[in-house]
N, CA, C and O atoms as a Tripos MOL2 file, in Angstrom:
@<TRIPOS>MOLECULE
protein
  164   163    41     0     0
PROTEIN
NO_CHARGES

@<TRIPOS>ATOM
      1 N          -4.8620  109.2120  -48.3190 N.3       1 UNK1
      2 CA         -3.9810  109.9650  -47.4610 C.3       1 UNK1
      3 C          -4.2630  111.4500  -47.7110 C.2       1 UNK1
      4 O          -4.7750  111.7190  -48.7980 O.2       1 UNK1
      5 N          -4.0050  112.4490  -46.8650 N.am      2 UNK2
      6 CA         -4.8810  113.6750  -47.0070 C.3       2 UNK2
      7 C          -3.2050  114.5780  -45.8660 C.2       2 UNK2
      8 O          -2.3880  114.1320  -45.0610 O.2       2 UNK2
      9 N          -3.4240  115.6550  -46.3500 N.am      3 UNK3
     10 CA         -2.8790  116.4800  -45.4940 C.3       3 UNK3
     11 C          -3.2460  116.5230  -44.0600 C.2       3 UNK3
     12 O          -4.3690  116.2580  -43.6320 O.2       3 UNK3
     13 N          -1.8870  116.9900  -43.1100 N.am      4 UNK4
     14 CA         -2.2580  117.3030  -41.9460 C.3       4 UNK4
     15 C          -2.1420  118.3080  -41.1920 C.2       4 UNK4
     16 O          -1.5020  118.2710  -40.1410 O.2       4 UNK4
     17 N          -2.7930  119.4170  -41.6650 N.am      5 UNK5
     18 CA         -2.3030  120.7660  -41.6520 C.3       5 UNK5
     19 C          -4.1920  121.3810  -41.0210 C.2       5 UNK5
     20 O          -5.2490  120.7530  -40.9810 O.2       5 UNK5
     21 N          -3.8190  122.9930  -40.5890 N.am      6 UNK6
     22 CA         -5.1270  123.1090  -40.5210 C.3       6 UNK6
     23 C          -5.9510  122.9280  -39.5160 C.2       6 UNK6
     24 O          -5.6220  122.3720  -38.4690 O.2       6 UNK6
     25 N          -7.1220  123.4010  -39.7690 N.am      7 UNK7
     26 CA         -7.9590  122.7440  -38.6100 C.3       7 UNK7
     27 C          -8.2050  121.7230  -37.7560 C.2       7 UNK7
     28 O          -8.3910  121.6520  -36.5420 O.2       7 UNK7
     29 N          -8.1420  120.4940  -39.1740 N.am      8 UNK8
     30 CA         -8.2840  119.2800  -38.5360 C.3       8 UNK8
     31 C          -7.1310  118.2050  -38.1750 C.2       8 UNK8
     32 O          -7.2480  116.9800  -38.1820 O.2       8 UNK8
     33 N          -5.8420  119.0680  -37.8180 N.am      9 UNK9
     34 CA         -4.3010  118.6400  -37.9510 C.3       9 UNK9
     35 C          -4.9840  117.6290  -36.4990 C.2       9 UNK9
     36 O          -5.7760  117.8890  -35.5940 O.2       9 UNK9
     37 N          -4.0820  116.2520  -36.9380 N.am     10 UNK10
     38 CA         -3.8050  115.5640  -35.3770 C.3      10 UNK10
     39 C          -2.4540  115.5670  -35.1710 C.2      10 UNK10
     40 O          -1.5850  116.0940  -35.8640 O.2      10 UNK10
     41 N          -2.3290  114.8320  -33.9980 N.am     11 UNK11
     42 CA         -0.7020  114.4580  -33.7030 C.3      11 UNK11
     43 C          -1.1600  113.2880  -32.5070 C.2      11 UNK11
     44 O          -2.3180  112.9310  -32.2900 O.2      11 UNK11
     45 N           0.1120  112.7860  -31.7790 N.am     12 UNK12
     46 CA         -0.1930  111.9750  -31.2320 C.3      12 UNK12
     47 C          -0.6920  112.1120  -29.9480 C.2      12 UNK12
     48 O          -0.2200  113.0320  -29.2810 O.2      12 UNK12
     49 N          -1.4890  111.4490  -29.4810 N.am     13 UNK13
     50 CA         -2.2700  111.6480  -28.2500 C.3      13 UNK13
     51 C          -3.8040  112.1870  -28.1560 C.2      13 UNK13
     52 O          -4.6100  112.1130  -27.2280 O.2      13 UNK13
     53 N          -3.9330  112.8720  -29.7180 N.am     14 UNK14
     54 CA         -5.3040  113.3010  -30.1560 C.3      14 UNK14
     55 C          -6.4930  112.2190  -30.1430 C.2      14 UNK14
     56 O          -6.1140  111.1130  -30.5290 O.2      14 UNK14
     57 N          -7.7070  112.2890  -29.8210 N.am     15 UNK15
     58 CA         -8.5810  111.5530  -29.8080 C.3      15 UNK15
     59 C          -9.2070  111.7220  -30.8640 C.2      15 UNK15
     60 O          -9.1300  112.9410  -31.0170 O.2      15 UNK15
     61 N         -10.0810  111.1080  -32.1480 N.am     16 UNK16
     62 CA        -10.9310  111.2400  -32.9950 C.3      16 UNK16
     63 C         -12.2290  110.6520  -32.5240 C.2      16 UNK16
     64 O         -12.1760  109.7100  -31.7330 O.2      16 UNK16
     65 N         -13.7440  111.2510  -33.0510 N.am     17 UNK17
     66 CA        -14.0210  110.9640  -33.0230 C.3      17 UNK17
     67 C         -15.0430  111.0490  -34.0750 C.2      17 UNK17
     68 O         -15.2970  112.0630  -34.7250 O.2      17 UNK17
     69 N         -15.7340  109.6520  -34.2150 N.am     18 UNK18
     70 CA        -16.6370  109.5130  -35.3640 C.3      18 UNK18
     71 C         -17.7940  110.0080  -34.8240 C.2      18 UNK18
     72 O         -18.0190  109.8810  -33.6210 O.2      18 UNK18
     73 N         -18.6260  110.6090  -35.6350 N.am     19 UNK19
     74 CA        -20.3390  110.8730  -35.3760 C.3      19 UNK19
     75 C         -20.9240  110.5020  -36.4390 C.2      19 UNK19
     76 O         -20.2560  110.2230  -37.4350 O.2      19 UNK19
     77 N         -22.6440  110.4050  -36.4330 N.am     20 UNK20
     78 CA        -23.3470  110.2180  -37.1650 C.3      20 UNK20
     79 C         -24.7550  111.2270  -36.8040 C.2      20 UNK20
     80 O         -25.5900  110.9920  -35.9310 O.2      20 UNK20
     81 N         -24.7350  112.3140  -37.6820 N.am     21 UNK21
     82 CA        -25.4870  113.4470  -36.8910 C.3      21 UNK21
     83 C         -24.7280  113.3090  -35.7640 C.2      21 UNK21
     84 O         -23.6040  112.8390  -35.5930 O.2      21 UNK21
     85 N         -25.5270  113.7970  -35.0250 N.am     22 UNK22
     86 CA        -25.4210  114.2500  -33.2410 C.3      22 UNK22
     87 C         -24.9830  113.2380  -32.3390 C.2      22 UNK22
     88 O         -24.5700  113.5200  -31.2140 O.2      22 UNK22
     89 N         -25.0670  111.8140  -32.8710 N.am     23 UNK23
     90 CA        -24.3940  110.9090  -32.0360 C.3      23 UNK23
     91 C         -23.3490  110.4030  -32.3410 C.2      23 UNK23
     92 O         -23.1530  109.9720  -33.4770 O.2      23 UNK23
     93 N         -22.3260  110.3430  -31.2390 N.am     24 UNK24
     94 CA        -21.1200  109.3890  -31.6130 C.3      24 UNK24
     95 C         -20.9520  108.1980  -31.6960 C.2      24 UNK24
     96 O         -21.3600  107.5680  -30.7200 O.2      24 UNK24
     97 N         -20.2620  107.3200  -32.9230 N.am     25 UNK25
     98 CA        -20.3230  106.1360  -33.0630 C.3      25 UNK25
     99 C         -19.3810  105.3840  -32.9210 C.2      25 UNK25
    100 O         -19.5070  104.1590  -32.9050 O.2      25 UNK25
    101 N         -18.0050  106.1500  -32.7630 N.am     26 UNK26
    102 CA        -17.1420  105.4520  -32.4510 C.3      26 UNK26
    103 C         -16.1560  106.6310  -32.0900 C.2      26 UNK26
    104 O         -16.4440  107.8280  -32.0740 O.2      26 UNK26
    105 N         -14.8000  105.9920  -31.7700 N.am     27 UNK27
    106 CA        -13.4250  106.8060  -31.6370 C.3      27 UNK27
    107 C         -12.2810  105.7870  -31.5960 C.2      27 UNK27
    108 O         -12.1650  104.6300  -31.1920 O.2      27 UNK27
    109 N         -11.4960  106.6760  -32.1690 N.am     28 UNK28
    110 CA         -9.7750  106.0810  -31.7760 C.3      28 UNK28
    111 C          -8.9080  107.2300  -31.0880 C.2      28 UNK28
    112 O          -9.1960  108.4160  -31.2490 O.2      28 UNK28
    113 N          -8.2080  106.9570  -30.5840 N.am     29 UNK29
    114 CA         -6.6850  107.2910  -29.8650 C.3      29 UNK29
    115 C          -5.8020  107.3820  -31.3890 C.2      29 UNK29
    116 O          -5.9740  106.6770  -32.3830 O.2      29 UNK29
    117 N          -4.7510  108.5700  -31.1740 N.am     30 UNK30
    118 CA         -3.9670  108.4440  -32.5770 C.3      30 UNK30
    119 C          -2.6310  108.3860  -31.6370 C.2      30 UNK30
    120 O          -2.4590  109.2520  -30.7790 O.2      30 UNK30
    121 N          -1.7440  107.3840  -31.8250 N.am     31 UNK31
    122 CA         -0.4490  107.1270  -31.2240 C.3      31 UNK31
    123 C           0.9710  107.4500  -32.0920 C.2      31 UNK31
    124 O           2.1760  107.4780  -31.8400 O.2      31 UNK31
    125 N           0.3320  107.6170  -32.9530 N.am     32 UNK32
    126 CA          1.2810  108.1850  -33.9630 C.3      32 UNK32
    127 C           1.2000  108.5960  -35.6870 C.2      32 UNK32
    128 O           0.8650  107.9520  -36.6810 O.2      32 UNK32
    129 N           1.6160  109.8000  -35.4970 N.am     33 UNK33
    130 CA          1.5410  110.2690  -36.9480 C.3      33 UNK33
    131 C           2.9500  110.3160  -37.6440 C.2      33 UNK33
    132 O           3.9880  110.7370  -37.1330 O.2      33 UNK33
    133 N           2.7410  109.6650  -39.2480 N.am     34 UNK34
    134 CA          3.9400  109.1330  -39.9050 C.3      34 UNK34
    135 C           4.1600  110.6690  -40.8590 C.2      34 UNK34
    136 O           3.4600  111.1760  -41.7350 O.2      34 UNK34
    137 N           5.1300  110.9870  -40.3850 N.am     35 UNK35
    138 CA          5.6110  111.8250  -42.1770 C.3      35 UNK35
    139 C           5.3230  111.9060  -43.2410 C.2      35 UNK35
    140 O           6.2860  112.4420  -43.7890 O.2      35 UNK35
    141 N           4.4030  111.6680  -44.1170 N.am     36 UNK36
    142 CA          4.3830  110.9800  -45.1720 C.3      36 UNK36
    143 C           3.9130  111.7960  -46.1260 C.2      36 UNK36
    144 O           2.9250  112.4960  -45.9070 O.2      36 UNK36
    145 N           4.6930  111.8140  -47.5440 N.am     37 UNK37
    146 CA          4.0440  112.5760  -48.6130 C.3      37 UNK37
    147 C           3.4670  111.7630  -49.4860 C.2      37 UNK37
    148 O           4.0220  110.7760  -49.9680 O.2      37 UNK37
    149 N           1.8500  112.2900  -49.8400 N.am     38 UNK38
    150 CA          1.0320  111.3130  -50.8960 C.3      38 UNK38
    151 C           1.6270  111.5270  -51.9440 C.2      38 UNK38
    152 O           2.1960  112.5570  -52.3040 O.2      38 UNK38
    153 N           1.4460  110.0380  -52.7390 N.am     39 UNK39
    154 CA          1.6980  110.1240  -53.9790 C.3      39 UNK39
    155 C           0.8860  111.1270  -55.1950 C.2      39 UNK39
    156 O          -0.3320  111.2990  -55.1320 O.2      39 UNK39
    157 N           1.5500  111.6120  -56.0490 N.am     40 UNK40
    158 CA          0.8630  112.6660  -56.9790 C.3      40 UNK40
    159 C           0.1560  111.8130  -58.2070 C.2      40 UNK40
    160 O           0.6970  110.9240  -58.8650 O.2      40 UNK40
    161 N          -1.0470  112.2590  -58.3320 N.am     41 UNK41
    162 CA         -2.0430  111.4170  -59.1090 C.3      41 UNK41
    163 C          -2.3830  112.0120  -60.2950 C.2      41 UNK41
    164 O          -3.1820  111.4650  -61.0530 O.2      41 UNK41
@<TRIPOS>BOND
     1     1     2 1
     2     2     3 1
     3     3     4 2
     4     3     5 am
     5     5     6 1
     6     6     7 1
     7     7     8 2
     8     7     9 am
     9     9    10 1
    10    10    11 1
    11    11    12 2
    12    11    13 am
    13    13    14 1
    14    14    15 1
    15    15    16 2
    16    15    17 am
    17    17    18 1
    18    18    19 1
    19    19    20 2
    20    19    21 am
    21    21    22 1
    22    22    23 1
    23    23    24 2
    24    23    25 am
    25    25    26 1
    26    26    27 1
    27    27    28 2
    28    27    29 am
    29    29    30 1
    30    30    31 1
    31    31    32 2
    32    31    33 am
    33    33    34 1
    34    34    35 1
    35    35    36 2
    36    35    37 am
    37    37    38 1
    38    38    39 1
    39    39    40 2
    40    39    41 am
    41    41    42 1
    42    42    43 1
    43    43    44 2
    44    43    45 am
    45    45    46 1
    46    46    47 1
    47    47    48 2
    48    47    49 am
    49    49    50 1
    50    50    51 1
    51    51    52 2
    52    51    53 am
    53    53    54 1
    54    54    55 1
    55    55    56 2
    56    55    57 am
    57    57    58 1
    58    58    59 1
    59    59    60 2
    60    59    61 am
    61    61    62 1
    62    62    63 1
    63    63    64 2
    64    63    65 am
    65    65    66 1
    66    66    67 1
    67    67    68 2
    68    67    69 am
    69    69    70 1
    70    70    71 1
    71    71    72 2
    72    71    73 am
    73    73    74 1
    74    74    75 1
    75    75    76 2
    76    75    77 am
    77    77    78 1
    78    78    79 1
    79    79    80 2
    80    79    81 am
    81    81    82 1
    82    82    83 1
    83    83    84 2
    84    83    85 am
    85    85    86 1
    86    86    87 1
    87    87    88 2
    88    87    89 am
    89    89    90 1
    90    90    91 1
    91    91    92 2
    92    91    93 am
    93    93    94 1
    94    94    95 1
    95    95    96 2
    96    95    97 am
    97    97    98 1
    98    98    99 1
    99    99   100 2
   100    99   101 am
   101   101   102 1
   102   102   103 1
   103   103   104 2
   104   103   105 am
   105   105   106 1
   106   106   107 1
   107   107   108 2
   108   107   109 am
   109   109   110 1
   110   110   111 1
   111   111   112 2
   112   111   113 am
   113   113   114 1
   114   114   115 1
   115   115   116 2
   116   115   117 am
   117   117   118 1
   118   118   119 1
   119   119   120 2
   120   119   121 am
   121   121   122 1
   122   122   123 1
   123   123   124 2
   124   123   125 am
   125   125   126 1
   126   126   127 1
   127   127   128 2
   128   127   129 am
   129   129   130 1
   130   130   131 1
   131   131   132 2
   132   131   133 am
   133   133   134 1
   134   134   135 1
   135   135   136 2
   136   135   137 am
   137   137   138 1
   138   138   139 1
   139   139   140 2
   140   139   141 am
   141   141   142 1
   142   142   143 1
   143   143   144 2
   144   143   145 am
   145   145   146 1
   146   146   147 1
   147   147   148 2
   148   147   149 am
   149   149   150 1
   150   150   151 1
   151   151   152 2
   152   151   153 am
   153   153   154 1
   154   154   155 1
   155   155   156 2
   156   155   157 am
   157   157   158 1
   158   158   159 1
   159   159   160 2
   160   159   161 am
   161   161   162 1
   162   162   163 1
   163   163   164 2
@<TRIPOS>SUBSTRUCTURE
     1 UNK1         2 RESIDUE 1 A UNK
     2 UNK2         6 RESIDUE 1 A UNK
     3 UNK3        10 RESIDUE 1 A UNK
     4 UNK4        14 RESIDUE 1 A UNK
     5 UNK5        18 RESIDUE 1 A UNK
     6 UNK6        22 RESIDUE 1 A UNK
     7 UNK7        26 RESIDUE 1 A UNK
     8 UNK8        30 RESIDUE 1 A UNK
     9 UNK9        34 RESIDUE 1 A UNK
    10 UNK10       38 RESIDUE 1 A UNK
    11 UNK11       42 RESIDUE 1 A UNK
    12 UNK12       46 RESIDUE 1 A UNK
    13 UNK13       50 RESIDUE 1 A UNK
    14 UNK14       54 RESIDUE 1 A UNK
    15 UNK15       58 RESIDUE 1 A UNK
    16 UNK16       62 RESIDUE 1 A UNK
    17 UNK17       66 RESIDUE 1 A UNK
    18 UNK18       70 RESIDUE 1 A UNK
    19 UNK19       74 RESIDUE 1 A UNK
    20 UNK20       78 RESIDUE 1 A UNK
    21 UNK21       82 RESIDUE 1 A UNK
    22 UNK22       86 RESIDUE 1 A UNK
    23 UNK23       90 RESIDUE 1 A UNK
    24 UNK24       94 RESIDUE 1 A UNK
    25 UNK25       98 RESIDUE 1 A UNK
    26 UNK26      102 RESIDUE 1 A UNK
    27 UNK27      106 RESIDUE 1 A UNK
    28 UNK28      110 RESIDUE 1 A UNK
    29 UNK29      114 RESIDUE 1 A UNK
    30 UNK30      118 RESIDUE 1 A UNK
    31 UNK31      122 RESIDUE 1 A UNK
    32 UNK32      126 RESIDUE 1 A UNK
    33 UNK33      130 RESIDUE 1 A UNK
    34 UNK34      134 RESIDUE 1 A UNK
    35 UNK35      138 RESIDUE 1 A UNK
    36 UNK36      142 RESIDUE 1 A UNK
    37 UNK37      146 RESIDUE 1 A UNK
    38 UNK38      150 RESIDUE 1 A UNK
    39 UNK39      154 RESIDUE 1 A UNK
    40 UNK40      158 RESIDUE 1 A UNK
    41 UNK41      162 RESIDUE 1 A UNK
């Protein structure tokens, strides 16, 4: 679990997508982002 702050902040309705180099290999739809604080390690 990672922060969501920043550049690479999503929320819902954001598209991700995976690459590998220059091509894309996949994607998801994000429908929802949970609240959540990581546990401290």
């Amino acid at each position: 679990m990672v922060g969501n702050t920043g550049a690479h902040a999503v929320q819902a309705g954001t598209v991700v997508i995976i690459t590998e180099g220059a091509r894309q290999v996949g994607y998801f739809h994000v429908t929802e982002v949970l609240d959540a604080t990581p546990p401290d390690e």
